[in-house]
VEXVO-313978 format. One line per field, with one value per residue (C-alpha): residue number from 1; residue in one letter; z negated, y, x. Coordinates in pm, whole numbers, plus 50000, padded with zeros to 5 digits. Example, Ala and Ser with C-alpha at 12.3 -4.5 7.8 and 13.67 -1.06 7.14 Angstrom:
BEGIN
resi	1 2
resn	A S
w	49220 49286
v	49550 49894
u	51230 51367
END
This chain:
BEGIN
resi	1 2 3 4 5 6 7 8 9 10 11 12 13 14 15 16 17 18 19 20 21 22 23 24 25 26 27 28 29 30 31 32 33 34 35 36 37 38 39 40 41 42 43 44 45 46 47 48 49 50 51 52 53 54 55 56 57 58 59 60 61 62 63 64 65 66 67 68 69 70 71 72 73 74 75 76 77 78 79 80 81 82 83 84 85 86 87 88 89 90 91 92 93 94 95 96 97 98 99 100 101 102 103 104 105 106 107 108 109 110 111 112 113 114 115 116 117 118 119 120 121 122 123 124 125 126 127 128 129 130 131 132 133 134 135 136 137 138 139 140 141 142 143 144 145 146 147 148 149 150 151 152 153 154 155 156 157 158 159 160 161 162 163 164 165 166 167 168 169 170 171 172 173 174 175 176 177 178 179 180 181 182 183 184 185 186 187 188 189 190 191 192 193 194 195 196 197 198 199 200 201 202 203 204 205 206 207 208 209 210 211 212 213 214 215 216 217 218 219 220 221 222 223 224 225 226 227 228 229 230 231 232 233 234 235 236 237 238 239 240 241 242 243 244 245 246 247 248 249 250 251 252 253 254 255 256 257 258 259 260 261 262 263 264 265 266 267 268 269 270 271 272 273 274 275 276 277 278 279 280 281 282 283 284 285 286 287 288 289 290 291 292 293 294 295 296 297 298 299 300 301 302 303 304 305 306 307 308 309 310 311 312 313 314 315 316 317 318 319 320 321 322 323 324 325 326 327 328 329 330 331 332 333 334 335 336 337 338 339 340 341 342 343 344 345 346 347 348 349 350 351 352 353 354 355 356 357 358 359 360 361 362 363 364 365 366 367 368 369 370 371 372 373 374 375 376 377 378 379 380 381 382 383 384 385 386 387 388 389 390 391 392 393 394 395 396 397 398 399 400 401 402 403 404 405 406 407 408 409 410 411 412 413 414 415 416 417 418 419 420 421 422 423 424 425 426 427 428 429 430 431 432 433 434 435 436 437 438 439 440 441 442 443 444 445 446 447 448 449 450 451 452 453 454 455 456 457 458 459 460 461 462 463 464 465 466 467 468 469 470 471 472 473 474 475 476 477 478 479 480 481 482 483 484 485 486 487 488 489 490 491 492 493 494 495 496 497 498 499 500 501 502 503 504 505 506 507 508 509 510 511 512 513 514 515 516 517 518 519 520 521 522 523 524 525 526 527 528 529 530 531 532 533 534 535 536 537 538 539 540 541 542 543 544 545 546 547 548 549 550 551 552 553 554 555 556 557 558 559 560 561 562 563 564 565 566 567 568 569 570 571 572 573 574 575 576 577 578 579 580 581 582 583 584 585 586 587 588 589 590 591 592 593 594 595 596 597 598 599 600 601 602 603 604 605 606 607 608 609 610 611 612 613 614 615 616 617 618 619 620 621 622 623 624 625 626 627 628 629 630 631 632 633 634 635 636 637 638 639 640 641 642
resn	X X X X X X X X X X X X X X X X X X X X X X X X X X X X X X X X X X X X X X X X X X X X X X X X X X X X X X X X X X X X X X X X X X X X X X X X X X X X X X X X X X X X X X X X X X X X X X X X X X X X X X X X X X X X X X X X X X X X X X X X X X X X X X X X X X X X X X X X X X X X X X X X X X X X X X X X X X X X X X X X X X X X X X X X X X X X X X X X X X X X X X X X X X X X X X X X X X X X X X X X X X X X X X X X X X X X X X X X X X X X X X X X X X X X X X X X X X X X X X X X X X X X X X X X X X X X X X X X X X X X X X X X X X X X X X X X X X X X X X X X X X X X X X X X X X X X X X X X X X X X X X X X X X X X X X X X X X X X X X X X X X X X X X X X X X X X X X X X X X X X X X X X X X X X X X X X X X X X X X X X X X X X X X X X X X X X X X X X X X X X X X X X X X X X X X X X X X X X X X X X X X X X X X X X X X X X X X X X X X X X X X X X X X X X X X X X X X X X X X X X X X X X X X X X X X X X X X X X X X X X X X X X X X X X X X X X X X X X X X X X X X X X X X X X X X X X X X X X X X X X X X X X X X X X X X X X X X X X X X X X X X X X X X X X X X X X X X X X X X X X X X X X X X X X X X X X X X X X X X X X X X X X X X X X X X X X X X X X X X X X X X X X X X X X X X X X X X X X X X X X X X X X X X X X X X X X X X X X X X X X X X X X X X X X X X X X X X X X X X X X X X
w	81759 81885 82180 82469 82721 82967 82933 83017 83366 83462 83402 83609 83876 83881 83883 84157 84347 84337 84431 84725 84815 84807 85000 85285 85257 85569 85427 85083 85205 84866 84613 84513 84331 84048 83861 83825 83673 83444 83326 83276 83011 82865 82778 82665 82435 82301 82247 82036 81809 81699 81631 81402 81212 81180 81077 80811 80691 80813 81150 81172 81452 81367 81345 81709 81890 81733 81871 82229 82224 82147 82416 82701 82622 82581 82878 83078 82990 83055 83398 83492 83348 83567 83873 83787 83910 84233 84290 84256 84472 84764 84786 84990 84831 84931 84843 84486 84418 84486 84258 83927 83980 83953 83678 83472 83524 83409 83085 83055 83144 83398 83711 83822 83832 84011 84277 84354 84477 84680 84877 84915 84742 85088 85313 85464 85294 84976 84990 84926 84600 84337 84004 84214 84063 83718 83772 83638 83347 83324 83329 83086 82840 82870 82828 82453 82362 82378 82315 81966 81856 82015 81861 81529 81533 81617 81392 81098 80790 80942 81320 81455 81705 81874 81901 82045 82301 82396 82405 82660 82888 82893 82961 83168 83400 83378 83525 83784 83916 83925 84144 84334 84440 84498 84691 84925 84929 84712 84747 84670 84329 84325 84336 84019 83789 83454 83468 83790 83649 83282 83408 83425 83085 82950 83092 82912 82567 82625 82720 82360 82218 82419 82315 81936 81924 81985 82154 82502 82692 83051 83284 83613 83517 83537 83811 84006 83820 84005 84305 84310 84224 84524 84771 84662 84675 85024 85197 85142 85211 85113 85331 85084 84716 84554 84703 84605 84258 84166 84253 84048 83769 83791 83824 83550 83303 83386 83315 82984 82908 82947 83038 82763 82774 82802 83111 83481 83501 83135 83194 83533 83369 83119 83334 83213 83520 83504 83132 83182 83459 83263 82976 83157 83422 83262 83340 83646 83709 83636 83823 84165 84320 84255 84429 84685 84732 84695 84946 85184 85116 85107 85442 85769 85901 85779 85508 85675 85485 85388 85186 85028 84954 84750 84578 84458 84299 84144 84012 83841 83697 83583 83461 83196 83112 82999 82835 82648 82569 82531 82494 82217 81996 81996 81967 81621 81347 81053 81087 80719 80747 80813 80801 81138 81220 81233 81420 81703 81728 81754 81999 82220 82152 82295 82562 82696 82668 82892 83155 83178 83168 83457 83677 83604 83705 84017 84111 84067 84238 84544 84531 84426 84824 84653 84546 84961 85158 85333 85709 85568 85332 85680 85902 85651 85608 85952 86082 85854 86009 85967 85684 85695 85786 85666 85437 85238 85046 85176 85249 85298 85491 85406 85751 86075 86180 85857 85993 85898 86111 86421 86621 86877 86766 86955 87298 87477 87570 87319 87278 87016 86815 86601 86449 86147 85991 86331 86509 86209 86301 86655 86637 86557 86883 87042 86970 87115 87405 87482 87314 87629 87877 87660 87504 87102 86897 86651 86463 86234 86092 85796 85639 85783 85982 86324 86578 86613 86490 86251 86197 85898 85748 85459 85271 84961 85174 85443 85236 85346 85761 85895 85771 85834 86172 86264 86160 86364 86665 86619 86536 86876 87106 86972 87006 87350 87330 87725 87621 87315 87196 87045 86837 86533 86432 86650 86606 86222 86258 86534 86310 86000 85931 85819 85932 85797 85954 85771 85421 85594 85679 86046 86118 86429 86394 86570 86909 86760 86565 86830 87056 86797 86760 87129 87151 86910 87062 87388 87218 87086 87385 87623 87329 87446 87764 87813 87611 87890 87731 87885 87703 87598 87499 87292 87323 87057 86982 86911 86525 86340 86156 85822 85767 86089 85887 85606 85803 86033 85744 85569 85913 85887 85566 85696 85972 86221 86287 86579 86539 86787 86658 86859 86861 87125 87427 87345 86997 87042 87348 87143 86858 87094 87273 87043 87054 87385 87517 87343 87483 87810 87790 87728 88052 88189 88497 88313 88038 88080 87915 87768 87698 87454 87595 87910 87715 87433 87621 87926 87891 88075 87762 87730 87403 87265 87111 86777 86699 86899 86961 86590 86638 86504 86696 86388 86045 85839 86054 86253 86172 86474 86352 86546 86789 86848 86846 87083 87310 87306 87335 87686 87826 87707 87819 88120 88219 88108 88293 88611
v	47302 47090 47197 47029 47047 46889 47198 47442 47241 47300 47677 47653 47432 47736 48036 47934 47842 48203 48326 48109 48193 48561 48545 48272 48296 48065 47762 47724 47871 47733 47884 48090 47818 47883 48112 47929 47639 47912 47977 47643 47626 47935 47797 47498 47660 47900 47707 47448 47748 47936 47545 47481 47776 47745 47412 47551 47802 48109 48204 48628 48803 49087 48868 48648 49002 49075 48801 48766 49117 49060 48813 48991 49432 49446 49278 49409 49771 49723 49598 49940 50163 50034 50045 50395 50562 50339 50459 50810 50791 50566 50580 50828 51072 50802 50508 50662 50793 50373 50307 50554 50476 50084 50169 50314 49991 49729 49957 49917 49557 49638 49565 49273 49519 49795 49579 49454 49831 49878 49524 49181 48984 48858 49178 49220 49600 49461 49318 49687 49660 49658 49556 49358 49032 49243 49119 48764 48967 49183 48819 48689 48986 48993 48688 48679 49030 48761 48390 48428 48547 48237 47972 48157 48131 47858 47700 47950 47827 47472 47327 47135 46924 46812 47135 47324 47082 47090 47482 47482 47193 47363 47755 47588 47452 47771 47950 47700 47714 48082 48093 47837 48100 48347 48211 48175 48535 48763 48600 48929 48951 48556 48610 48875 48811 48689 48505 48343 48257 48130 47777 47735 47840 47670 47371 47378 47419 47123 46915 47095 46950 46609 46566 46651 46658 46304 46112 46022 45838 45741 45796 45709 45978 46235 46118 46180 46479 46574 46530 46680 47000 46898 46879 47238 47433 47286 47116 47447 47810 48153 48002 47736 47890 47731 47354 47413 47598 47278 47042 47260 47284 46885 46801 47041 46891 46552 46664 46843 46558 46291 46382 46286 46241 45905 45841 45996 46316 46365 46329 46513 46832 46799 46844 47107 47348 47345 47368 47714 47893 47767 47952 48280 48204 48493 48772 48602 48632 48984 49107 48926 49141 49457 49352 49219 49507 49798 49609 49614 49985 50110 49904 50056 49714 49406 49215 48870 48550 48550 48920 48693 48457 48670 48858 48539 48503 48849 48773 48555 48695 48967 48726 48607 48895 49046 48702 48699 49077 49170 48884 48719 48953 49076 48734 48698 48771 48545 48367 48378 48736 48802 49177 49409 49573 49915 50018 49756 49900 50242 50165 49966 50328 50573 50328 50318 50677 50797 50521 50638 51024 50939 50739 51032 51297 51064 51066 51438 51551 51268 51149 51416 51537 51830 51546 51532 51822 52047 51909 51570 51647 51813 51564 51318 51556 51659 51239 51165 50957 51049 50917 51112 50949 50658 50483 50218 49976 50117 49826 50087 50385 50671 50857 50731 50905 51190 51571 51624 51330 51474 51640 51937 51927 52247 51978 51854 51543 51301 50993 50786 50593 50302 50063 50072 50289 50259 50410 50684 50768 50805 51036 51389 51366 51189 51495 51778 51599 51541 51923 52025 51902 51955 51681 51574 51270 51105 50904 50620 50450 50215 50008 49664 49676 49519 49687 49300 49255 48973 48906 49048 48997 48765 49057 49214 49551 49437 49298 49573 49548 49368 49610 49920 49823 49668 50051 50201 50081 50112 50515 50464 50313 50527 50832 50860 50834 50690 50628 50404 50359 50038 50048 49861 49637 49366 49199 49160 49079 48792 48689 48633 48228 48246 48482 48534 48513 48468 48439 48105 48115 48067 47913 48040 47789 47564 47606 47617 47923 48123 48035 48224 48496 48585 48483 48711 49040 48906 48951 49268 49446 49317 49484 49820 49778 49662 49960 50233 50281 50295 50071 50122 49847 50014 49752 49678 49943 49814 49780 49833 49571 49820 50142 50359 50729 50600 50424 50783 50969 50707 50774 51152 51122 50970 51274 51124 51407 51264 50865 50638 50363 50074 49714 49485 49424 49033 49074 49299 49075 48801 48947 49090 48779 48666 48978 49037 48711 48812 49135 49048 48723 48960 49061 49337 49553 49909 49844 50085 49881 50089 49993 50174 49972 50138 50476 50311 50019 50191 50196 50054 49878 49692 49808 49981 50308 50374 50703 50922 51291 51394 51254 50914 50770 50482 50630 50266 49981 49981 50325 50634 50961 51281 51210 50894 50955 51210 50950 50701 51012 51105 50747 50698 51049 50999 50653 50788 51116 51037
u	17476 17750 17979 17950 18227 17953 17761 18069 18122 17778 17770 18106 17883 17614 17868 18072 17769 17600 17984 18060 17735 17805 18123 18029 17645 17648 17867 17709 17301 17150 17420 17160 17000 17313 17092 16813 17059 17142 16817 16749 17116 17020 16650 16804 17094 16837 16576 16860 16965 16661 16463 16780 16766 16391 16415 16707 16520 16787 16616 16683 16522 16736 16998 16883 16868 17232 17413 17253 17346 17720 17711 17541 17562 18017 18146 17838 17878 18195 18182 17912 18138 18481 18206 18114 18463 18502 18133 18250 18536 18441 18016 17852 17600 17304 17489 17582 17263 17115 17428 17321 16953 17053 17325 16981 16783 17101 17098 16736 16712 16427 16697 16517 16198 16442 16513 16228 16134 16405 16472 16440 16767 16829 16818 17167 17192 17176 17558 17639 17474 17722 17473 17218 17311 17196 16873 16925 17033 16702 16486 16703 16727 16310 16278 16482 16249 15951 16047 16204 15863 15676 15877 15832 15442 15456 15687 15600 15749 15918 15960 15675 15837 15505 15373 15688 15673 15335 15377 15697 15529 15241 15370 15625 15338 15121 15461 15523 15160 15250 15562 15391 15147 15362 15654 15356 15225 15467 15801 15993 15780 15812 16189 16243 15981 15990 15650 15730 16097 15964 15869 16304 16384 16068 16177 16556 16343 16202 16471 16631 16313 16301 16689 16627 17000 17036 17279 17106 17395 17176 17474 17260 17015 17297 17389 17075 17062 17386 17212 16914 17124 17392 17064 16909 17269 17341 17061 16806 16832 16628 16333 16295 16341 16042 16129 16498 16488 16245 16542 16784 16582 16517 16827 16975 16713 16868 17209 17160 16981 17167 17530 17795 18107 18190 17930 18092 17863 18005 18331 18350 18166 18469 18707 18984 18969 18535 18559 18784 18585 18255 18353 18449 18154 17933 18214 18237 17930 17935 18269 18242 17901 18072 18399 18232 18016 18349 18540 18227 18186 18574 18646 18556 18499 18346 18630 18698 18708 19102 18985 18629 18866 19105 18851 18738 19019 19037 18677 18802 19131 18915 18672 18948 19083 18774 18637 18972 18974 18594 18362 18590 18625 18270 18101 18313 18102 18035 17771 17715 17653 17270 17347 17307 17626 17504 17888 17788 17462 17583 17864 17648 17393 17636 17748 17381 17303 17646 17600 17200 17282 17580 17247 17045 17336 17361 16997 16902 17201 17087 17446 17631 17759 17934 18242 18234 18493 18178 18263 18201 17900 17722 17830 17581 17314 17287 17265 16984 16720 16305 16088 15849 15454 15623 15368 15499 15258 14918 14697 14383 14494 14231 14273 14509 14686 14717 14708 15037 15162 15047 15303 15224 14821 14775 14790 14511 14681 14771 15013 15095 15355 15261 15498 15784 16077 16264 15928 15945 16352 16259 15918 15990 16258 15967 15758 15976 16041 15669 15578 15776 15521 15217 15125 15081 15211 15041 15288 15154 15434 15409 15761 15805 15537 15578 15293 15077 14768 14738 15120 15328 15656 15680 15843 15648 15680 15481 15201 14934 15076 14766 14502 14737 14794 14448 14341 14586 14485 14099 14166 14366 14120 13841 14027 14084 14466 14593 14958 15077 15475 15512 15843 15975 16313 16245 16602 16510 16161 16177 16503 16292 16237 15882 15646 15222 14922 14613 14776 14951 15313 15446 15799 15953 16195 15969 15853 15447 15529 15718 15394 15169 15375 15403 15015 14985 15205 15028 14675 14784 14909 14591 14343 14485 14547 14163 14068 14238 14556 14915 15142 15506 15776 16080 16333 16601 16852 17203 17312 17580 17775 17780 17637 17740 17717 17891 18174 18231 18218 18494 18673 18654 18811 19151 19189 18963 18685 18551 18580 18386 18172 18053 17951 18048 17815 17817 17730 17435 17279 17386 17117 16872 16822 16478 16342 16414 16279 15924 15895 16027 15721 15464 15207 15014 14947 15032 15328 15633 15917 16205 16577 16766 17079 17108 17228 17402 17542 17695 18059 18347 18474 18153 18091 17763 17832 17683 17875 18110 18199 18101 17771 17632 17303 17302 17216 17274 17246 16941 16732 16830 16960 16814 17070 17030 16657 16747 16889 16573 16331 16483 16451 16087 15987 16225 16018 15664 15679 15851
END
């Protein structure tokens, strides 16, 4: 097909989107919205080339899986396999063992299914995440294993215009109706799935189709094409994916479709410096996540936006270099020969099977800690945090709580703790403390789920919370429990934009949906206080700006065996404040409320200390070590005792 400079600009448009939106997430929130431009270019572009060969007579499979191949596997594996020795050197043992398990799923093309498991795109850990932005690559490389094969039956023996089209517009809206559905109730899934991403590339076929490779010179429909993709990059955010990838895609089918050169949106795609980082945009794409994510991990603090800025700029001096060195040469094959280059196929062979043994060296070993000098390798192991009772994606729990989740059963007296992975850190500590004056725990924990009836998180981890915590406390006020520990991440949950109830979503953003909430906290707390039962508040422990184990142990490494850790006083009111406004609104004649602050928080420097004395109370940013579980154990037992 013919080049189009147009085209180039636009991939430039989407790639520096997704990485100004990785370095200052706050001053471009929709950049996000560059991948989904780039599915719509890649359905178009693909959709162009395999009609044209059908309609010639020379379409290959073999020969389509070859060269999409030779574009995507070189520069890719290439990019893993520089990651793999800065992972080595500078991850700790449970950062590298995330690392090898996501260097397995980029090999596979199942990354967008890998992440999914582990965390939403948008979670704050996940800009430690070296291959995360592989997951584009995992829709896109599923998406060629199917669509080749769906043009060809269709087309069969020539190209049926008509028909094509009918069969894009129609998956396309099958897809859409899809994502629809599941930005509502599964946005995670909504997020990384082919079938919920299909409608975008389905869409680019059929402006292929539409276009027919004619001239279509309508320079005010680029134009508003232009701006419907200006709109969903900076007038939306993560809150709004569906509202703002259907902008994006809109406005990208209005560009491809109608920008030439000769009109303005032509001749501004065209432009010499877009035309450049368009054509290096895909190893671009591919080297700014990981230097974003090794300068986040190597630096002890947070890299400011002088150090974004510059690694921008290294992105994409790398980006050249290996578009220049790598992509180049391997794209250049004749395309007169039809034949499978069985050296390529080998190569690219060997390549996958050392990257996959290195992820599954990284994963059985959990990190390899033995890399680690032993003082630093114990210091890790030993400020762990608790997952255990820590159900995760149980809508229908058999038995609350489970007999091995119940601390100190040989008691009379029972309490117990209901609420998410920071009530899981903090119960075993819980437990000895309260073994000590007789009395059992029973811990029912469950991830991301806040302890209120009838309000979840909009994450896909949280999809079973309601029932699982509805359970929880009917085991509770039929089993004659008198004391109940309400703990969870309150900071991130009352941070979240959207939160469910009843399927529907609730926007705390608006004075409405902050009323439900604390209605519903309210509601929550008076159940068990009506039903007998002695009600605690954990209040907000401090967090860390970056992973507090990891940055001590990066400390110990330089000579400092005892390095202090803390957050300033400000900042962690200054994030509290939501959650502390809820809990400190909520009501009731026998509710013990407990601040973590006044142990972590009381220094003369007005800092809160996350780490000190060879101990860390933080484990990542949020979840308590034993020590710091330690800490909170005391001031609960301290306030329910006394």
């Amino acid at each position: 097909m013919k080049y189009r400079t147009e085209i180039e600009g636009l991939r430039a448009v989407a790639v520096l989107s997704v990485i100004v939106f990785h370095a200052y997430p706050n001053a471009l929130p929709g950049g996000f919205i560059g991948v989904d431009i780039f599915f719509v270019i890649s359905g178009y572009l693909i959709t162009s080339i395999i009609l044209r060969d059908i309609e010639a007579g020379t379409f290959s499979i073999a020969r389509f899986f070859e060269k999409r191949a030779r574009r995507i596997l070189p520069a890719l594996f290439f990019v893993i396999a520089c990651c793999v020795p800065a992972g080595w050197y500078w991850m700790m043992p449970a950062e590298l063992r995330a690392f090898s398990d996501s260097v397995i799923a980029a090999c596979l093309s199942v990354s967008n299914i890998f992440f999914w498991t582990k965390s939403g795109y948008f979670s704050p850990e996940t800009a430690q995440m070296p291959l995360l932005h592989t997951w584009s690559l995992g829709v896109e490389e599923q998406f060629y294993a199917i669509y080749p094969f769906l043009l060809r039956v269709i087309g069969k023996k020539s190209y049926k215009k008509n028909a094509t089209l009918l069969f894009l517009v129609a998956g396309a809206t099958v897809s859409i109706i899809v994502s629809y559905i599941c930005s509502k109730y599964y946005p995670e899934l909504n997020f990384y799935f082919l079938p919920t991403r299909a409608w975008e590339f389905f869409f680019g076929g059929a402006c292929a189709v539409f276009s027919g490779g004619r001239e279509r010179d309508h320079g005010w429909w680029a134009c508003a094409g232009i701006i419907l993709i200006g709109a969903a990059v900076i007038c939306f955010d993560e809150s709004s994916q569906f509202p703002a990838a259907s902008l994006a895609v809109a406005g990208t089918c209005l560009v491809l479709t109608f920008a030439r050169s000769g009109n303005f949106v032509g001749n501004s795609l065209s432009l010499p410096p877009l035309v450049m980082v368009g054509s290096i945009s895909y190893s671009a794409y591919l080297w700014h996540q990981p230097l974003f994510a090794f300068a986040k991990i190597r630096s002890v603090d947070v890299p400011n936006g002088m150090t974004m800025f510059a690694l921008i700029v290294v992105s994409l001096a790398l980006a050249y270099c290996t578009y220049r060195f790598i992509e180049l040469p391997f794209r250049r094959k004749p395309d007169q020969d039809i034949h499978v280059s069985k050296g390529f196929v080998g190569g690219c062979a060997v390549f996958t099977i050392a990257l996959v043994s290195f992820g599954i060296y990284g994963n059985l070993t959990k990190g390899a800690p033995s890399r680690l000098p032993p003082q630093i390798s114990n210091f890790i192991q030993e400020n762990a945090w608790n997952r255990r009772c820590l159900a995760f994606r149980d809508p229908s729990p058999l038995q609350l709580p489970e007999p091995s989740c119940v601390y100190n059963s040989e008691h009379d007296s029972s309490y117990a703790i209901v609420g998410d992975s920071i009530a899981s850190s903090l119960s075993p500590s819980l437990a000895a403390q309260l073994d000590r004056h007789g009395i059992a725990l029973e811990q029912m924990t469950h991830t991301a789920c806040a302890p209120i009836v009838g309000i979840k998180s909009s994450g896909e981890s949280a999809q079973g919370c309601p029932n699982y915590i509805q359970t929880a406390f009917e085991r509770i006020k039929a089993s004659g429990v008198k004391t109940v520990i309400l703990a969870g991440a309150w900071i991130t949950f009352f941070d979240e934009k959207n939160l469910v109830r009843n399927k529907q979503p609730i926007t705390l953003a608006s004075s409405k949906g902050k009323a439900i909430v604390r209605d519903a906290l309210q509601s929550t707390v008076n159940e068990l206080l009506e039903s007998g039962i002695r009600v605690v508040l954990l209040y907000p422990v401090p967090r860390g700006d970056s992973q507090v184990v990891a940055k001590v142990a990066k400390l110990m490494l330089t000579g400092n065996l005892k390095p202090t850790v803390s957050v300033s006083k400000e900042k962690y009111f200054s994030q509290a404040k939501d959650a502390v406004d809820y809990l400190d609104s909520i009501k009731g004649g026998n509710i013990i409320r407990v601040f973590p602050s006044h142990s972590f928080c009381n220094t003369a420097d007005n800092n809160c200390v996350l780490a000190s004395g060879g101990h860390a109370y933080i484990y990542d940013k949020l979840h308590l070590t034993r020590a710091g579980a330690d800490v909170v154990a005391k001031n609960i037992v301290g306030a329910l005792i006394n």
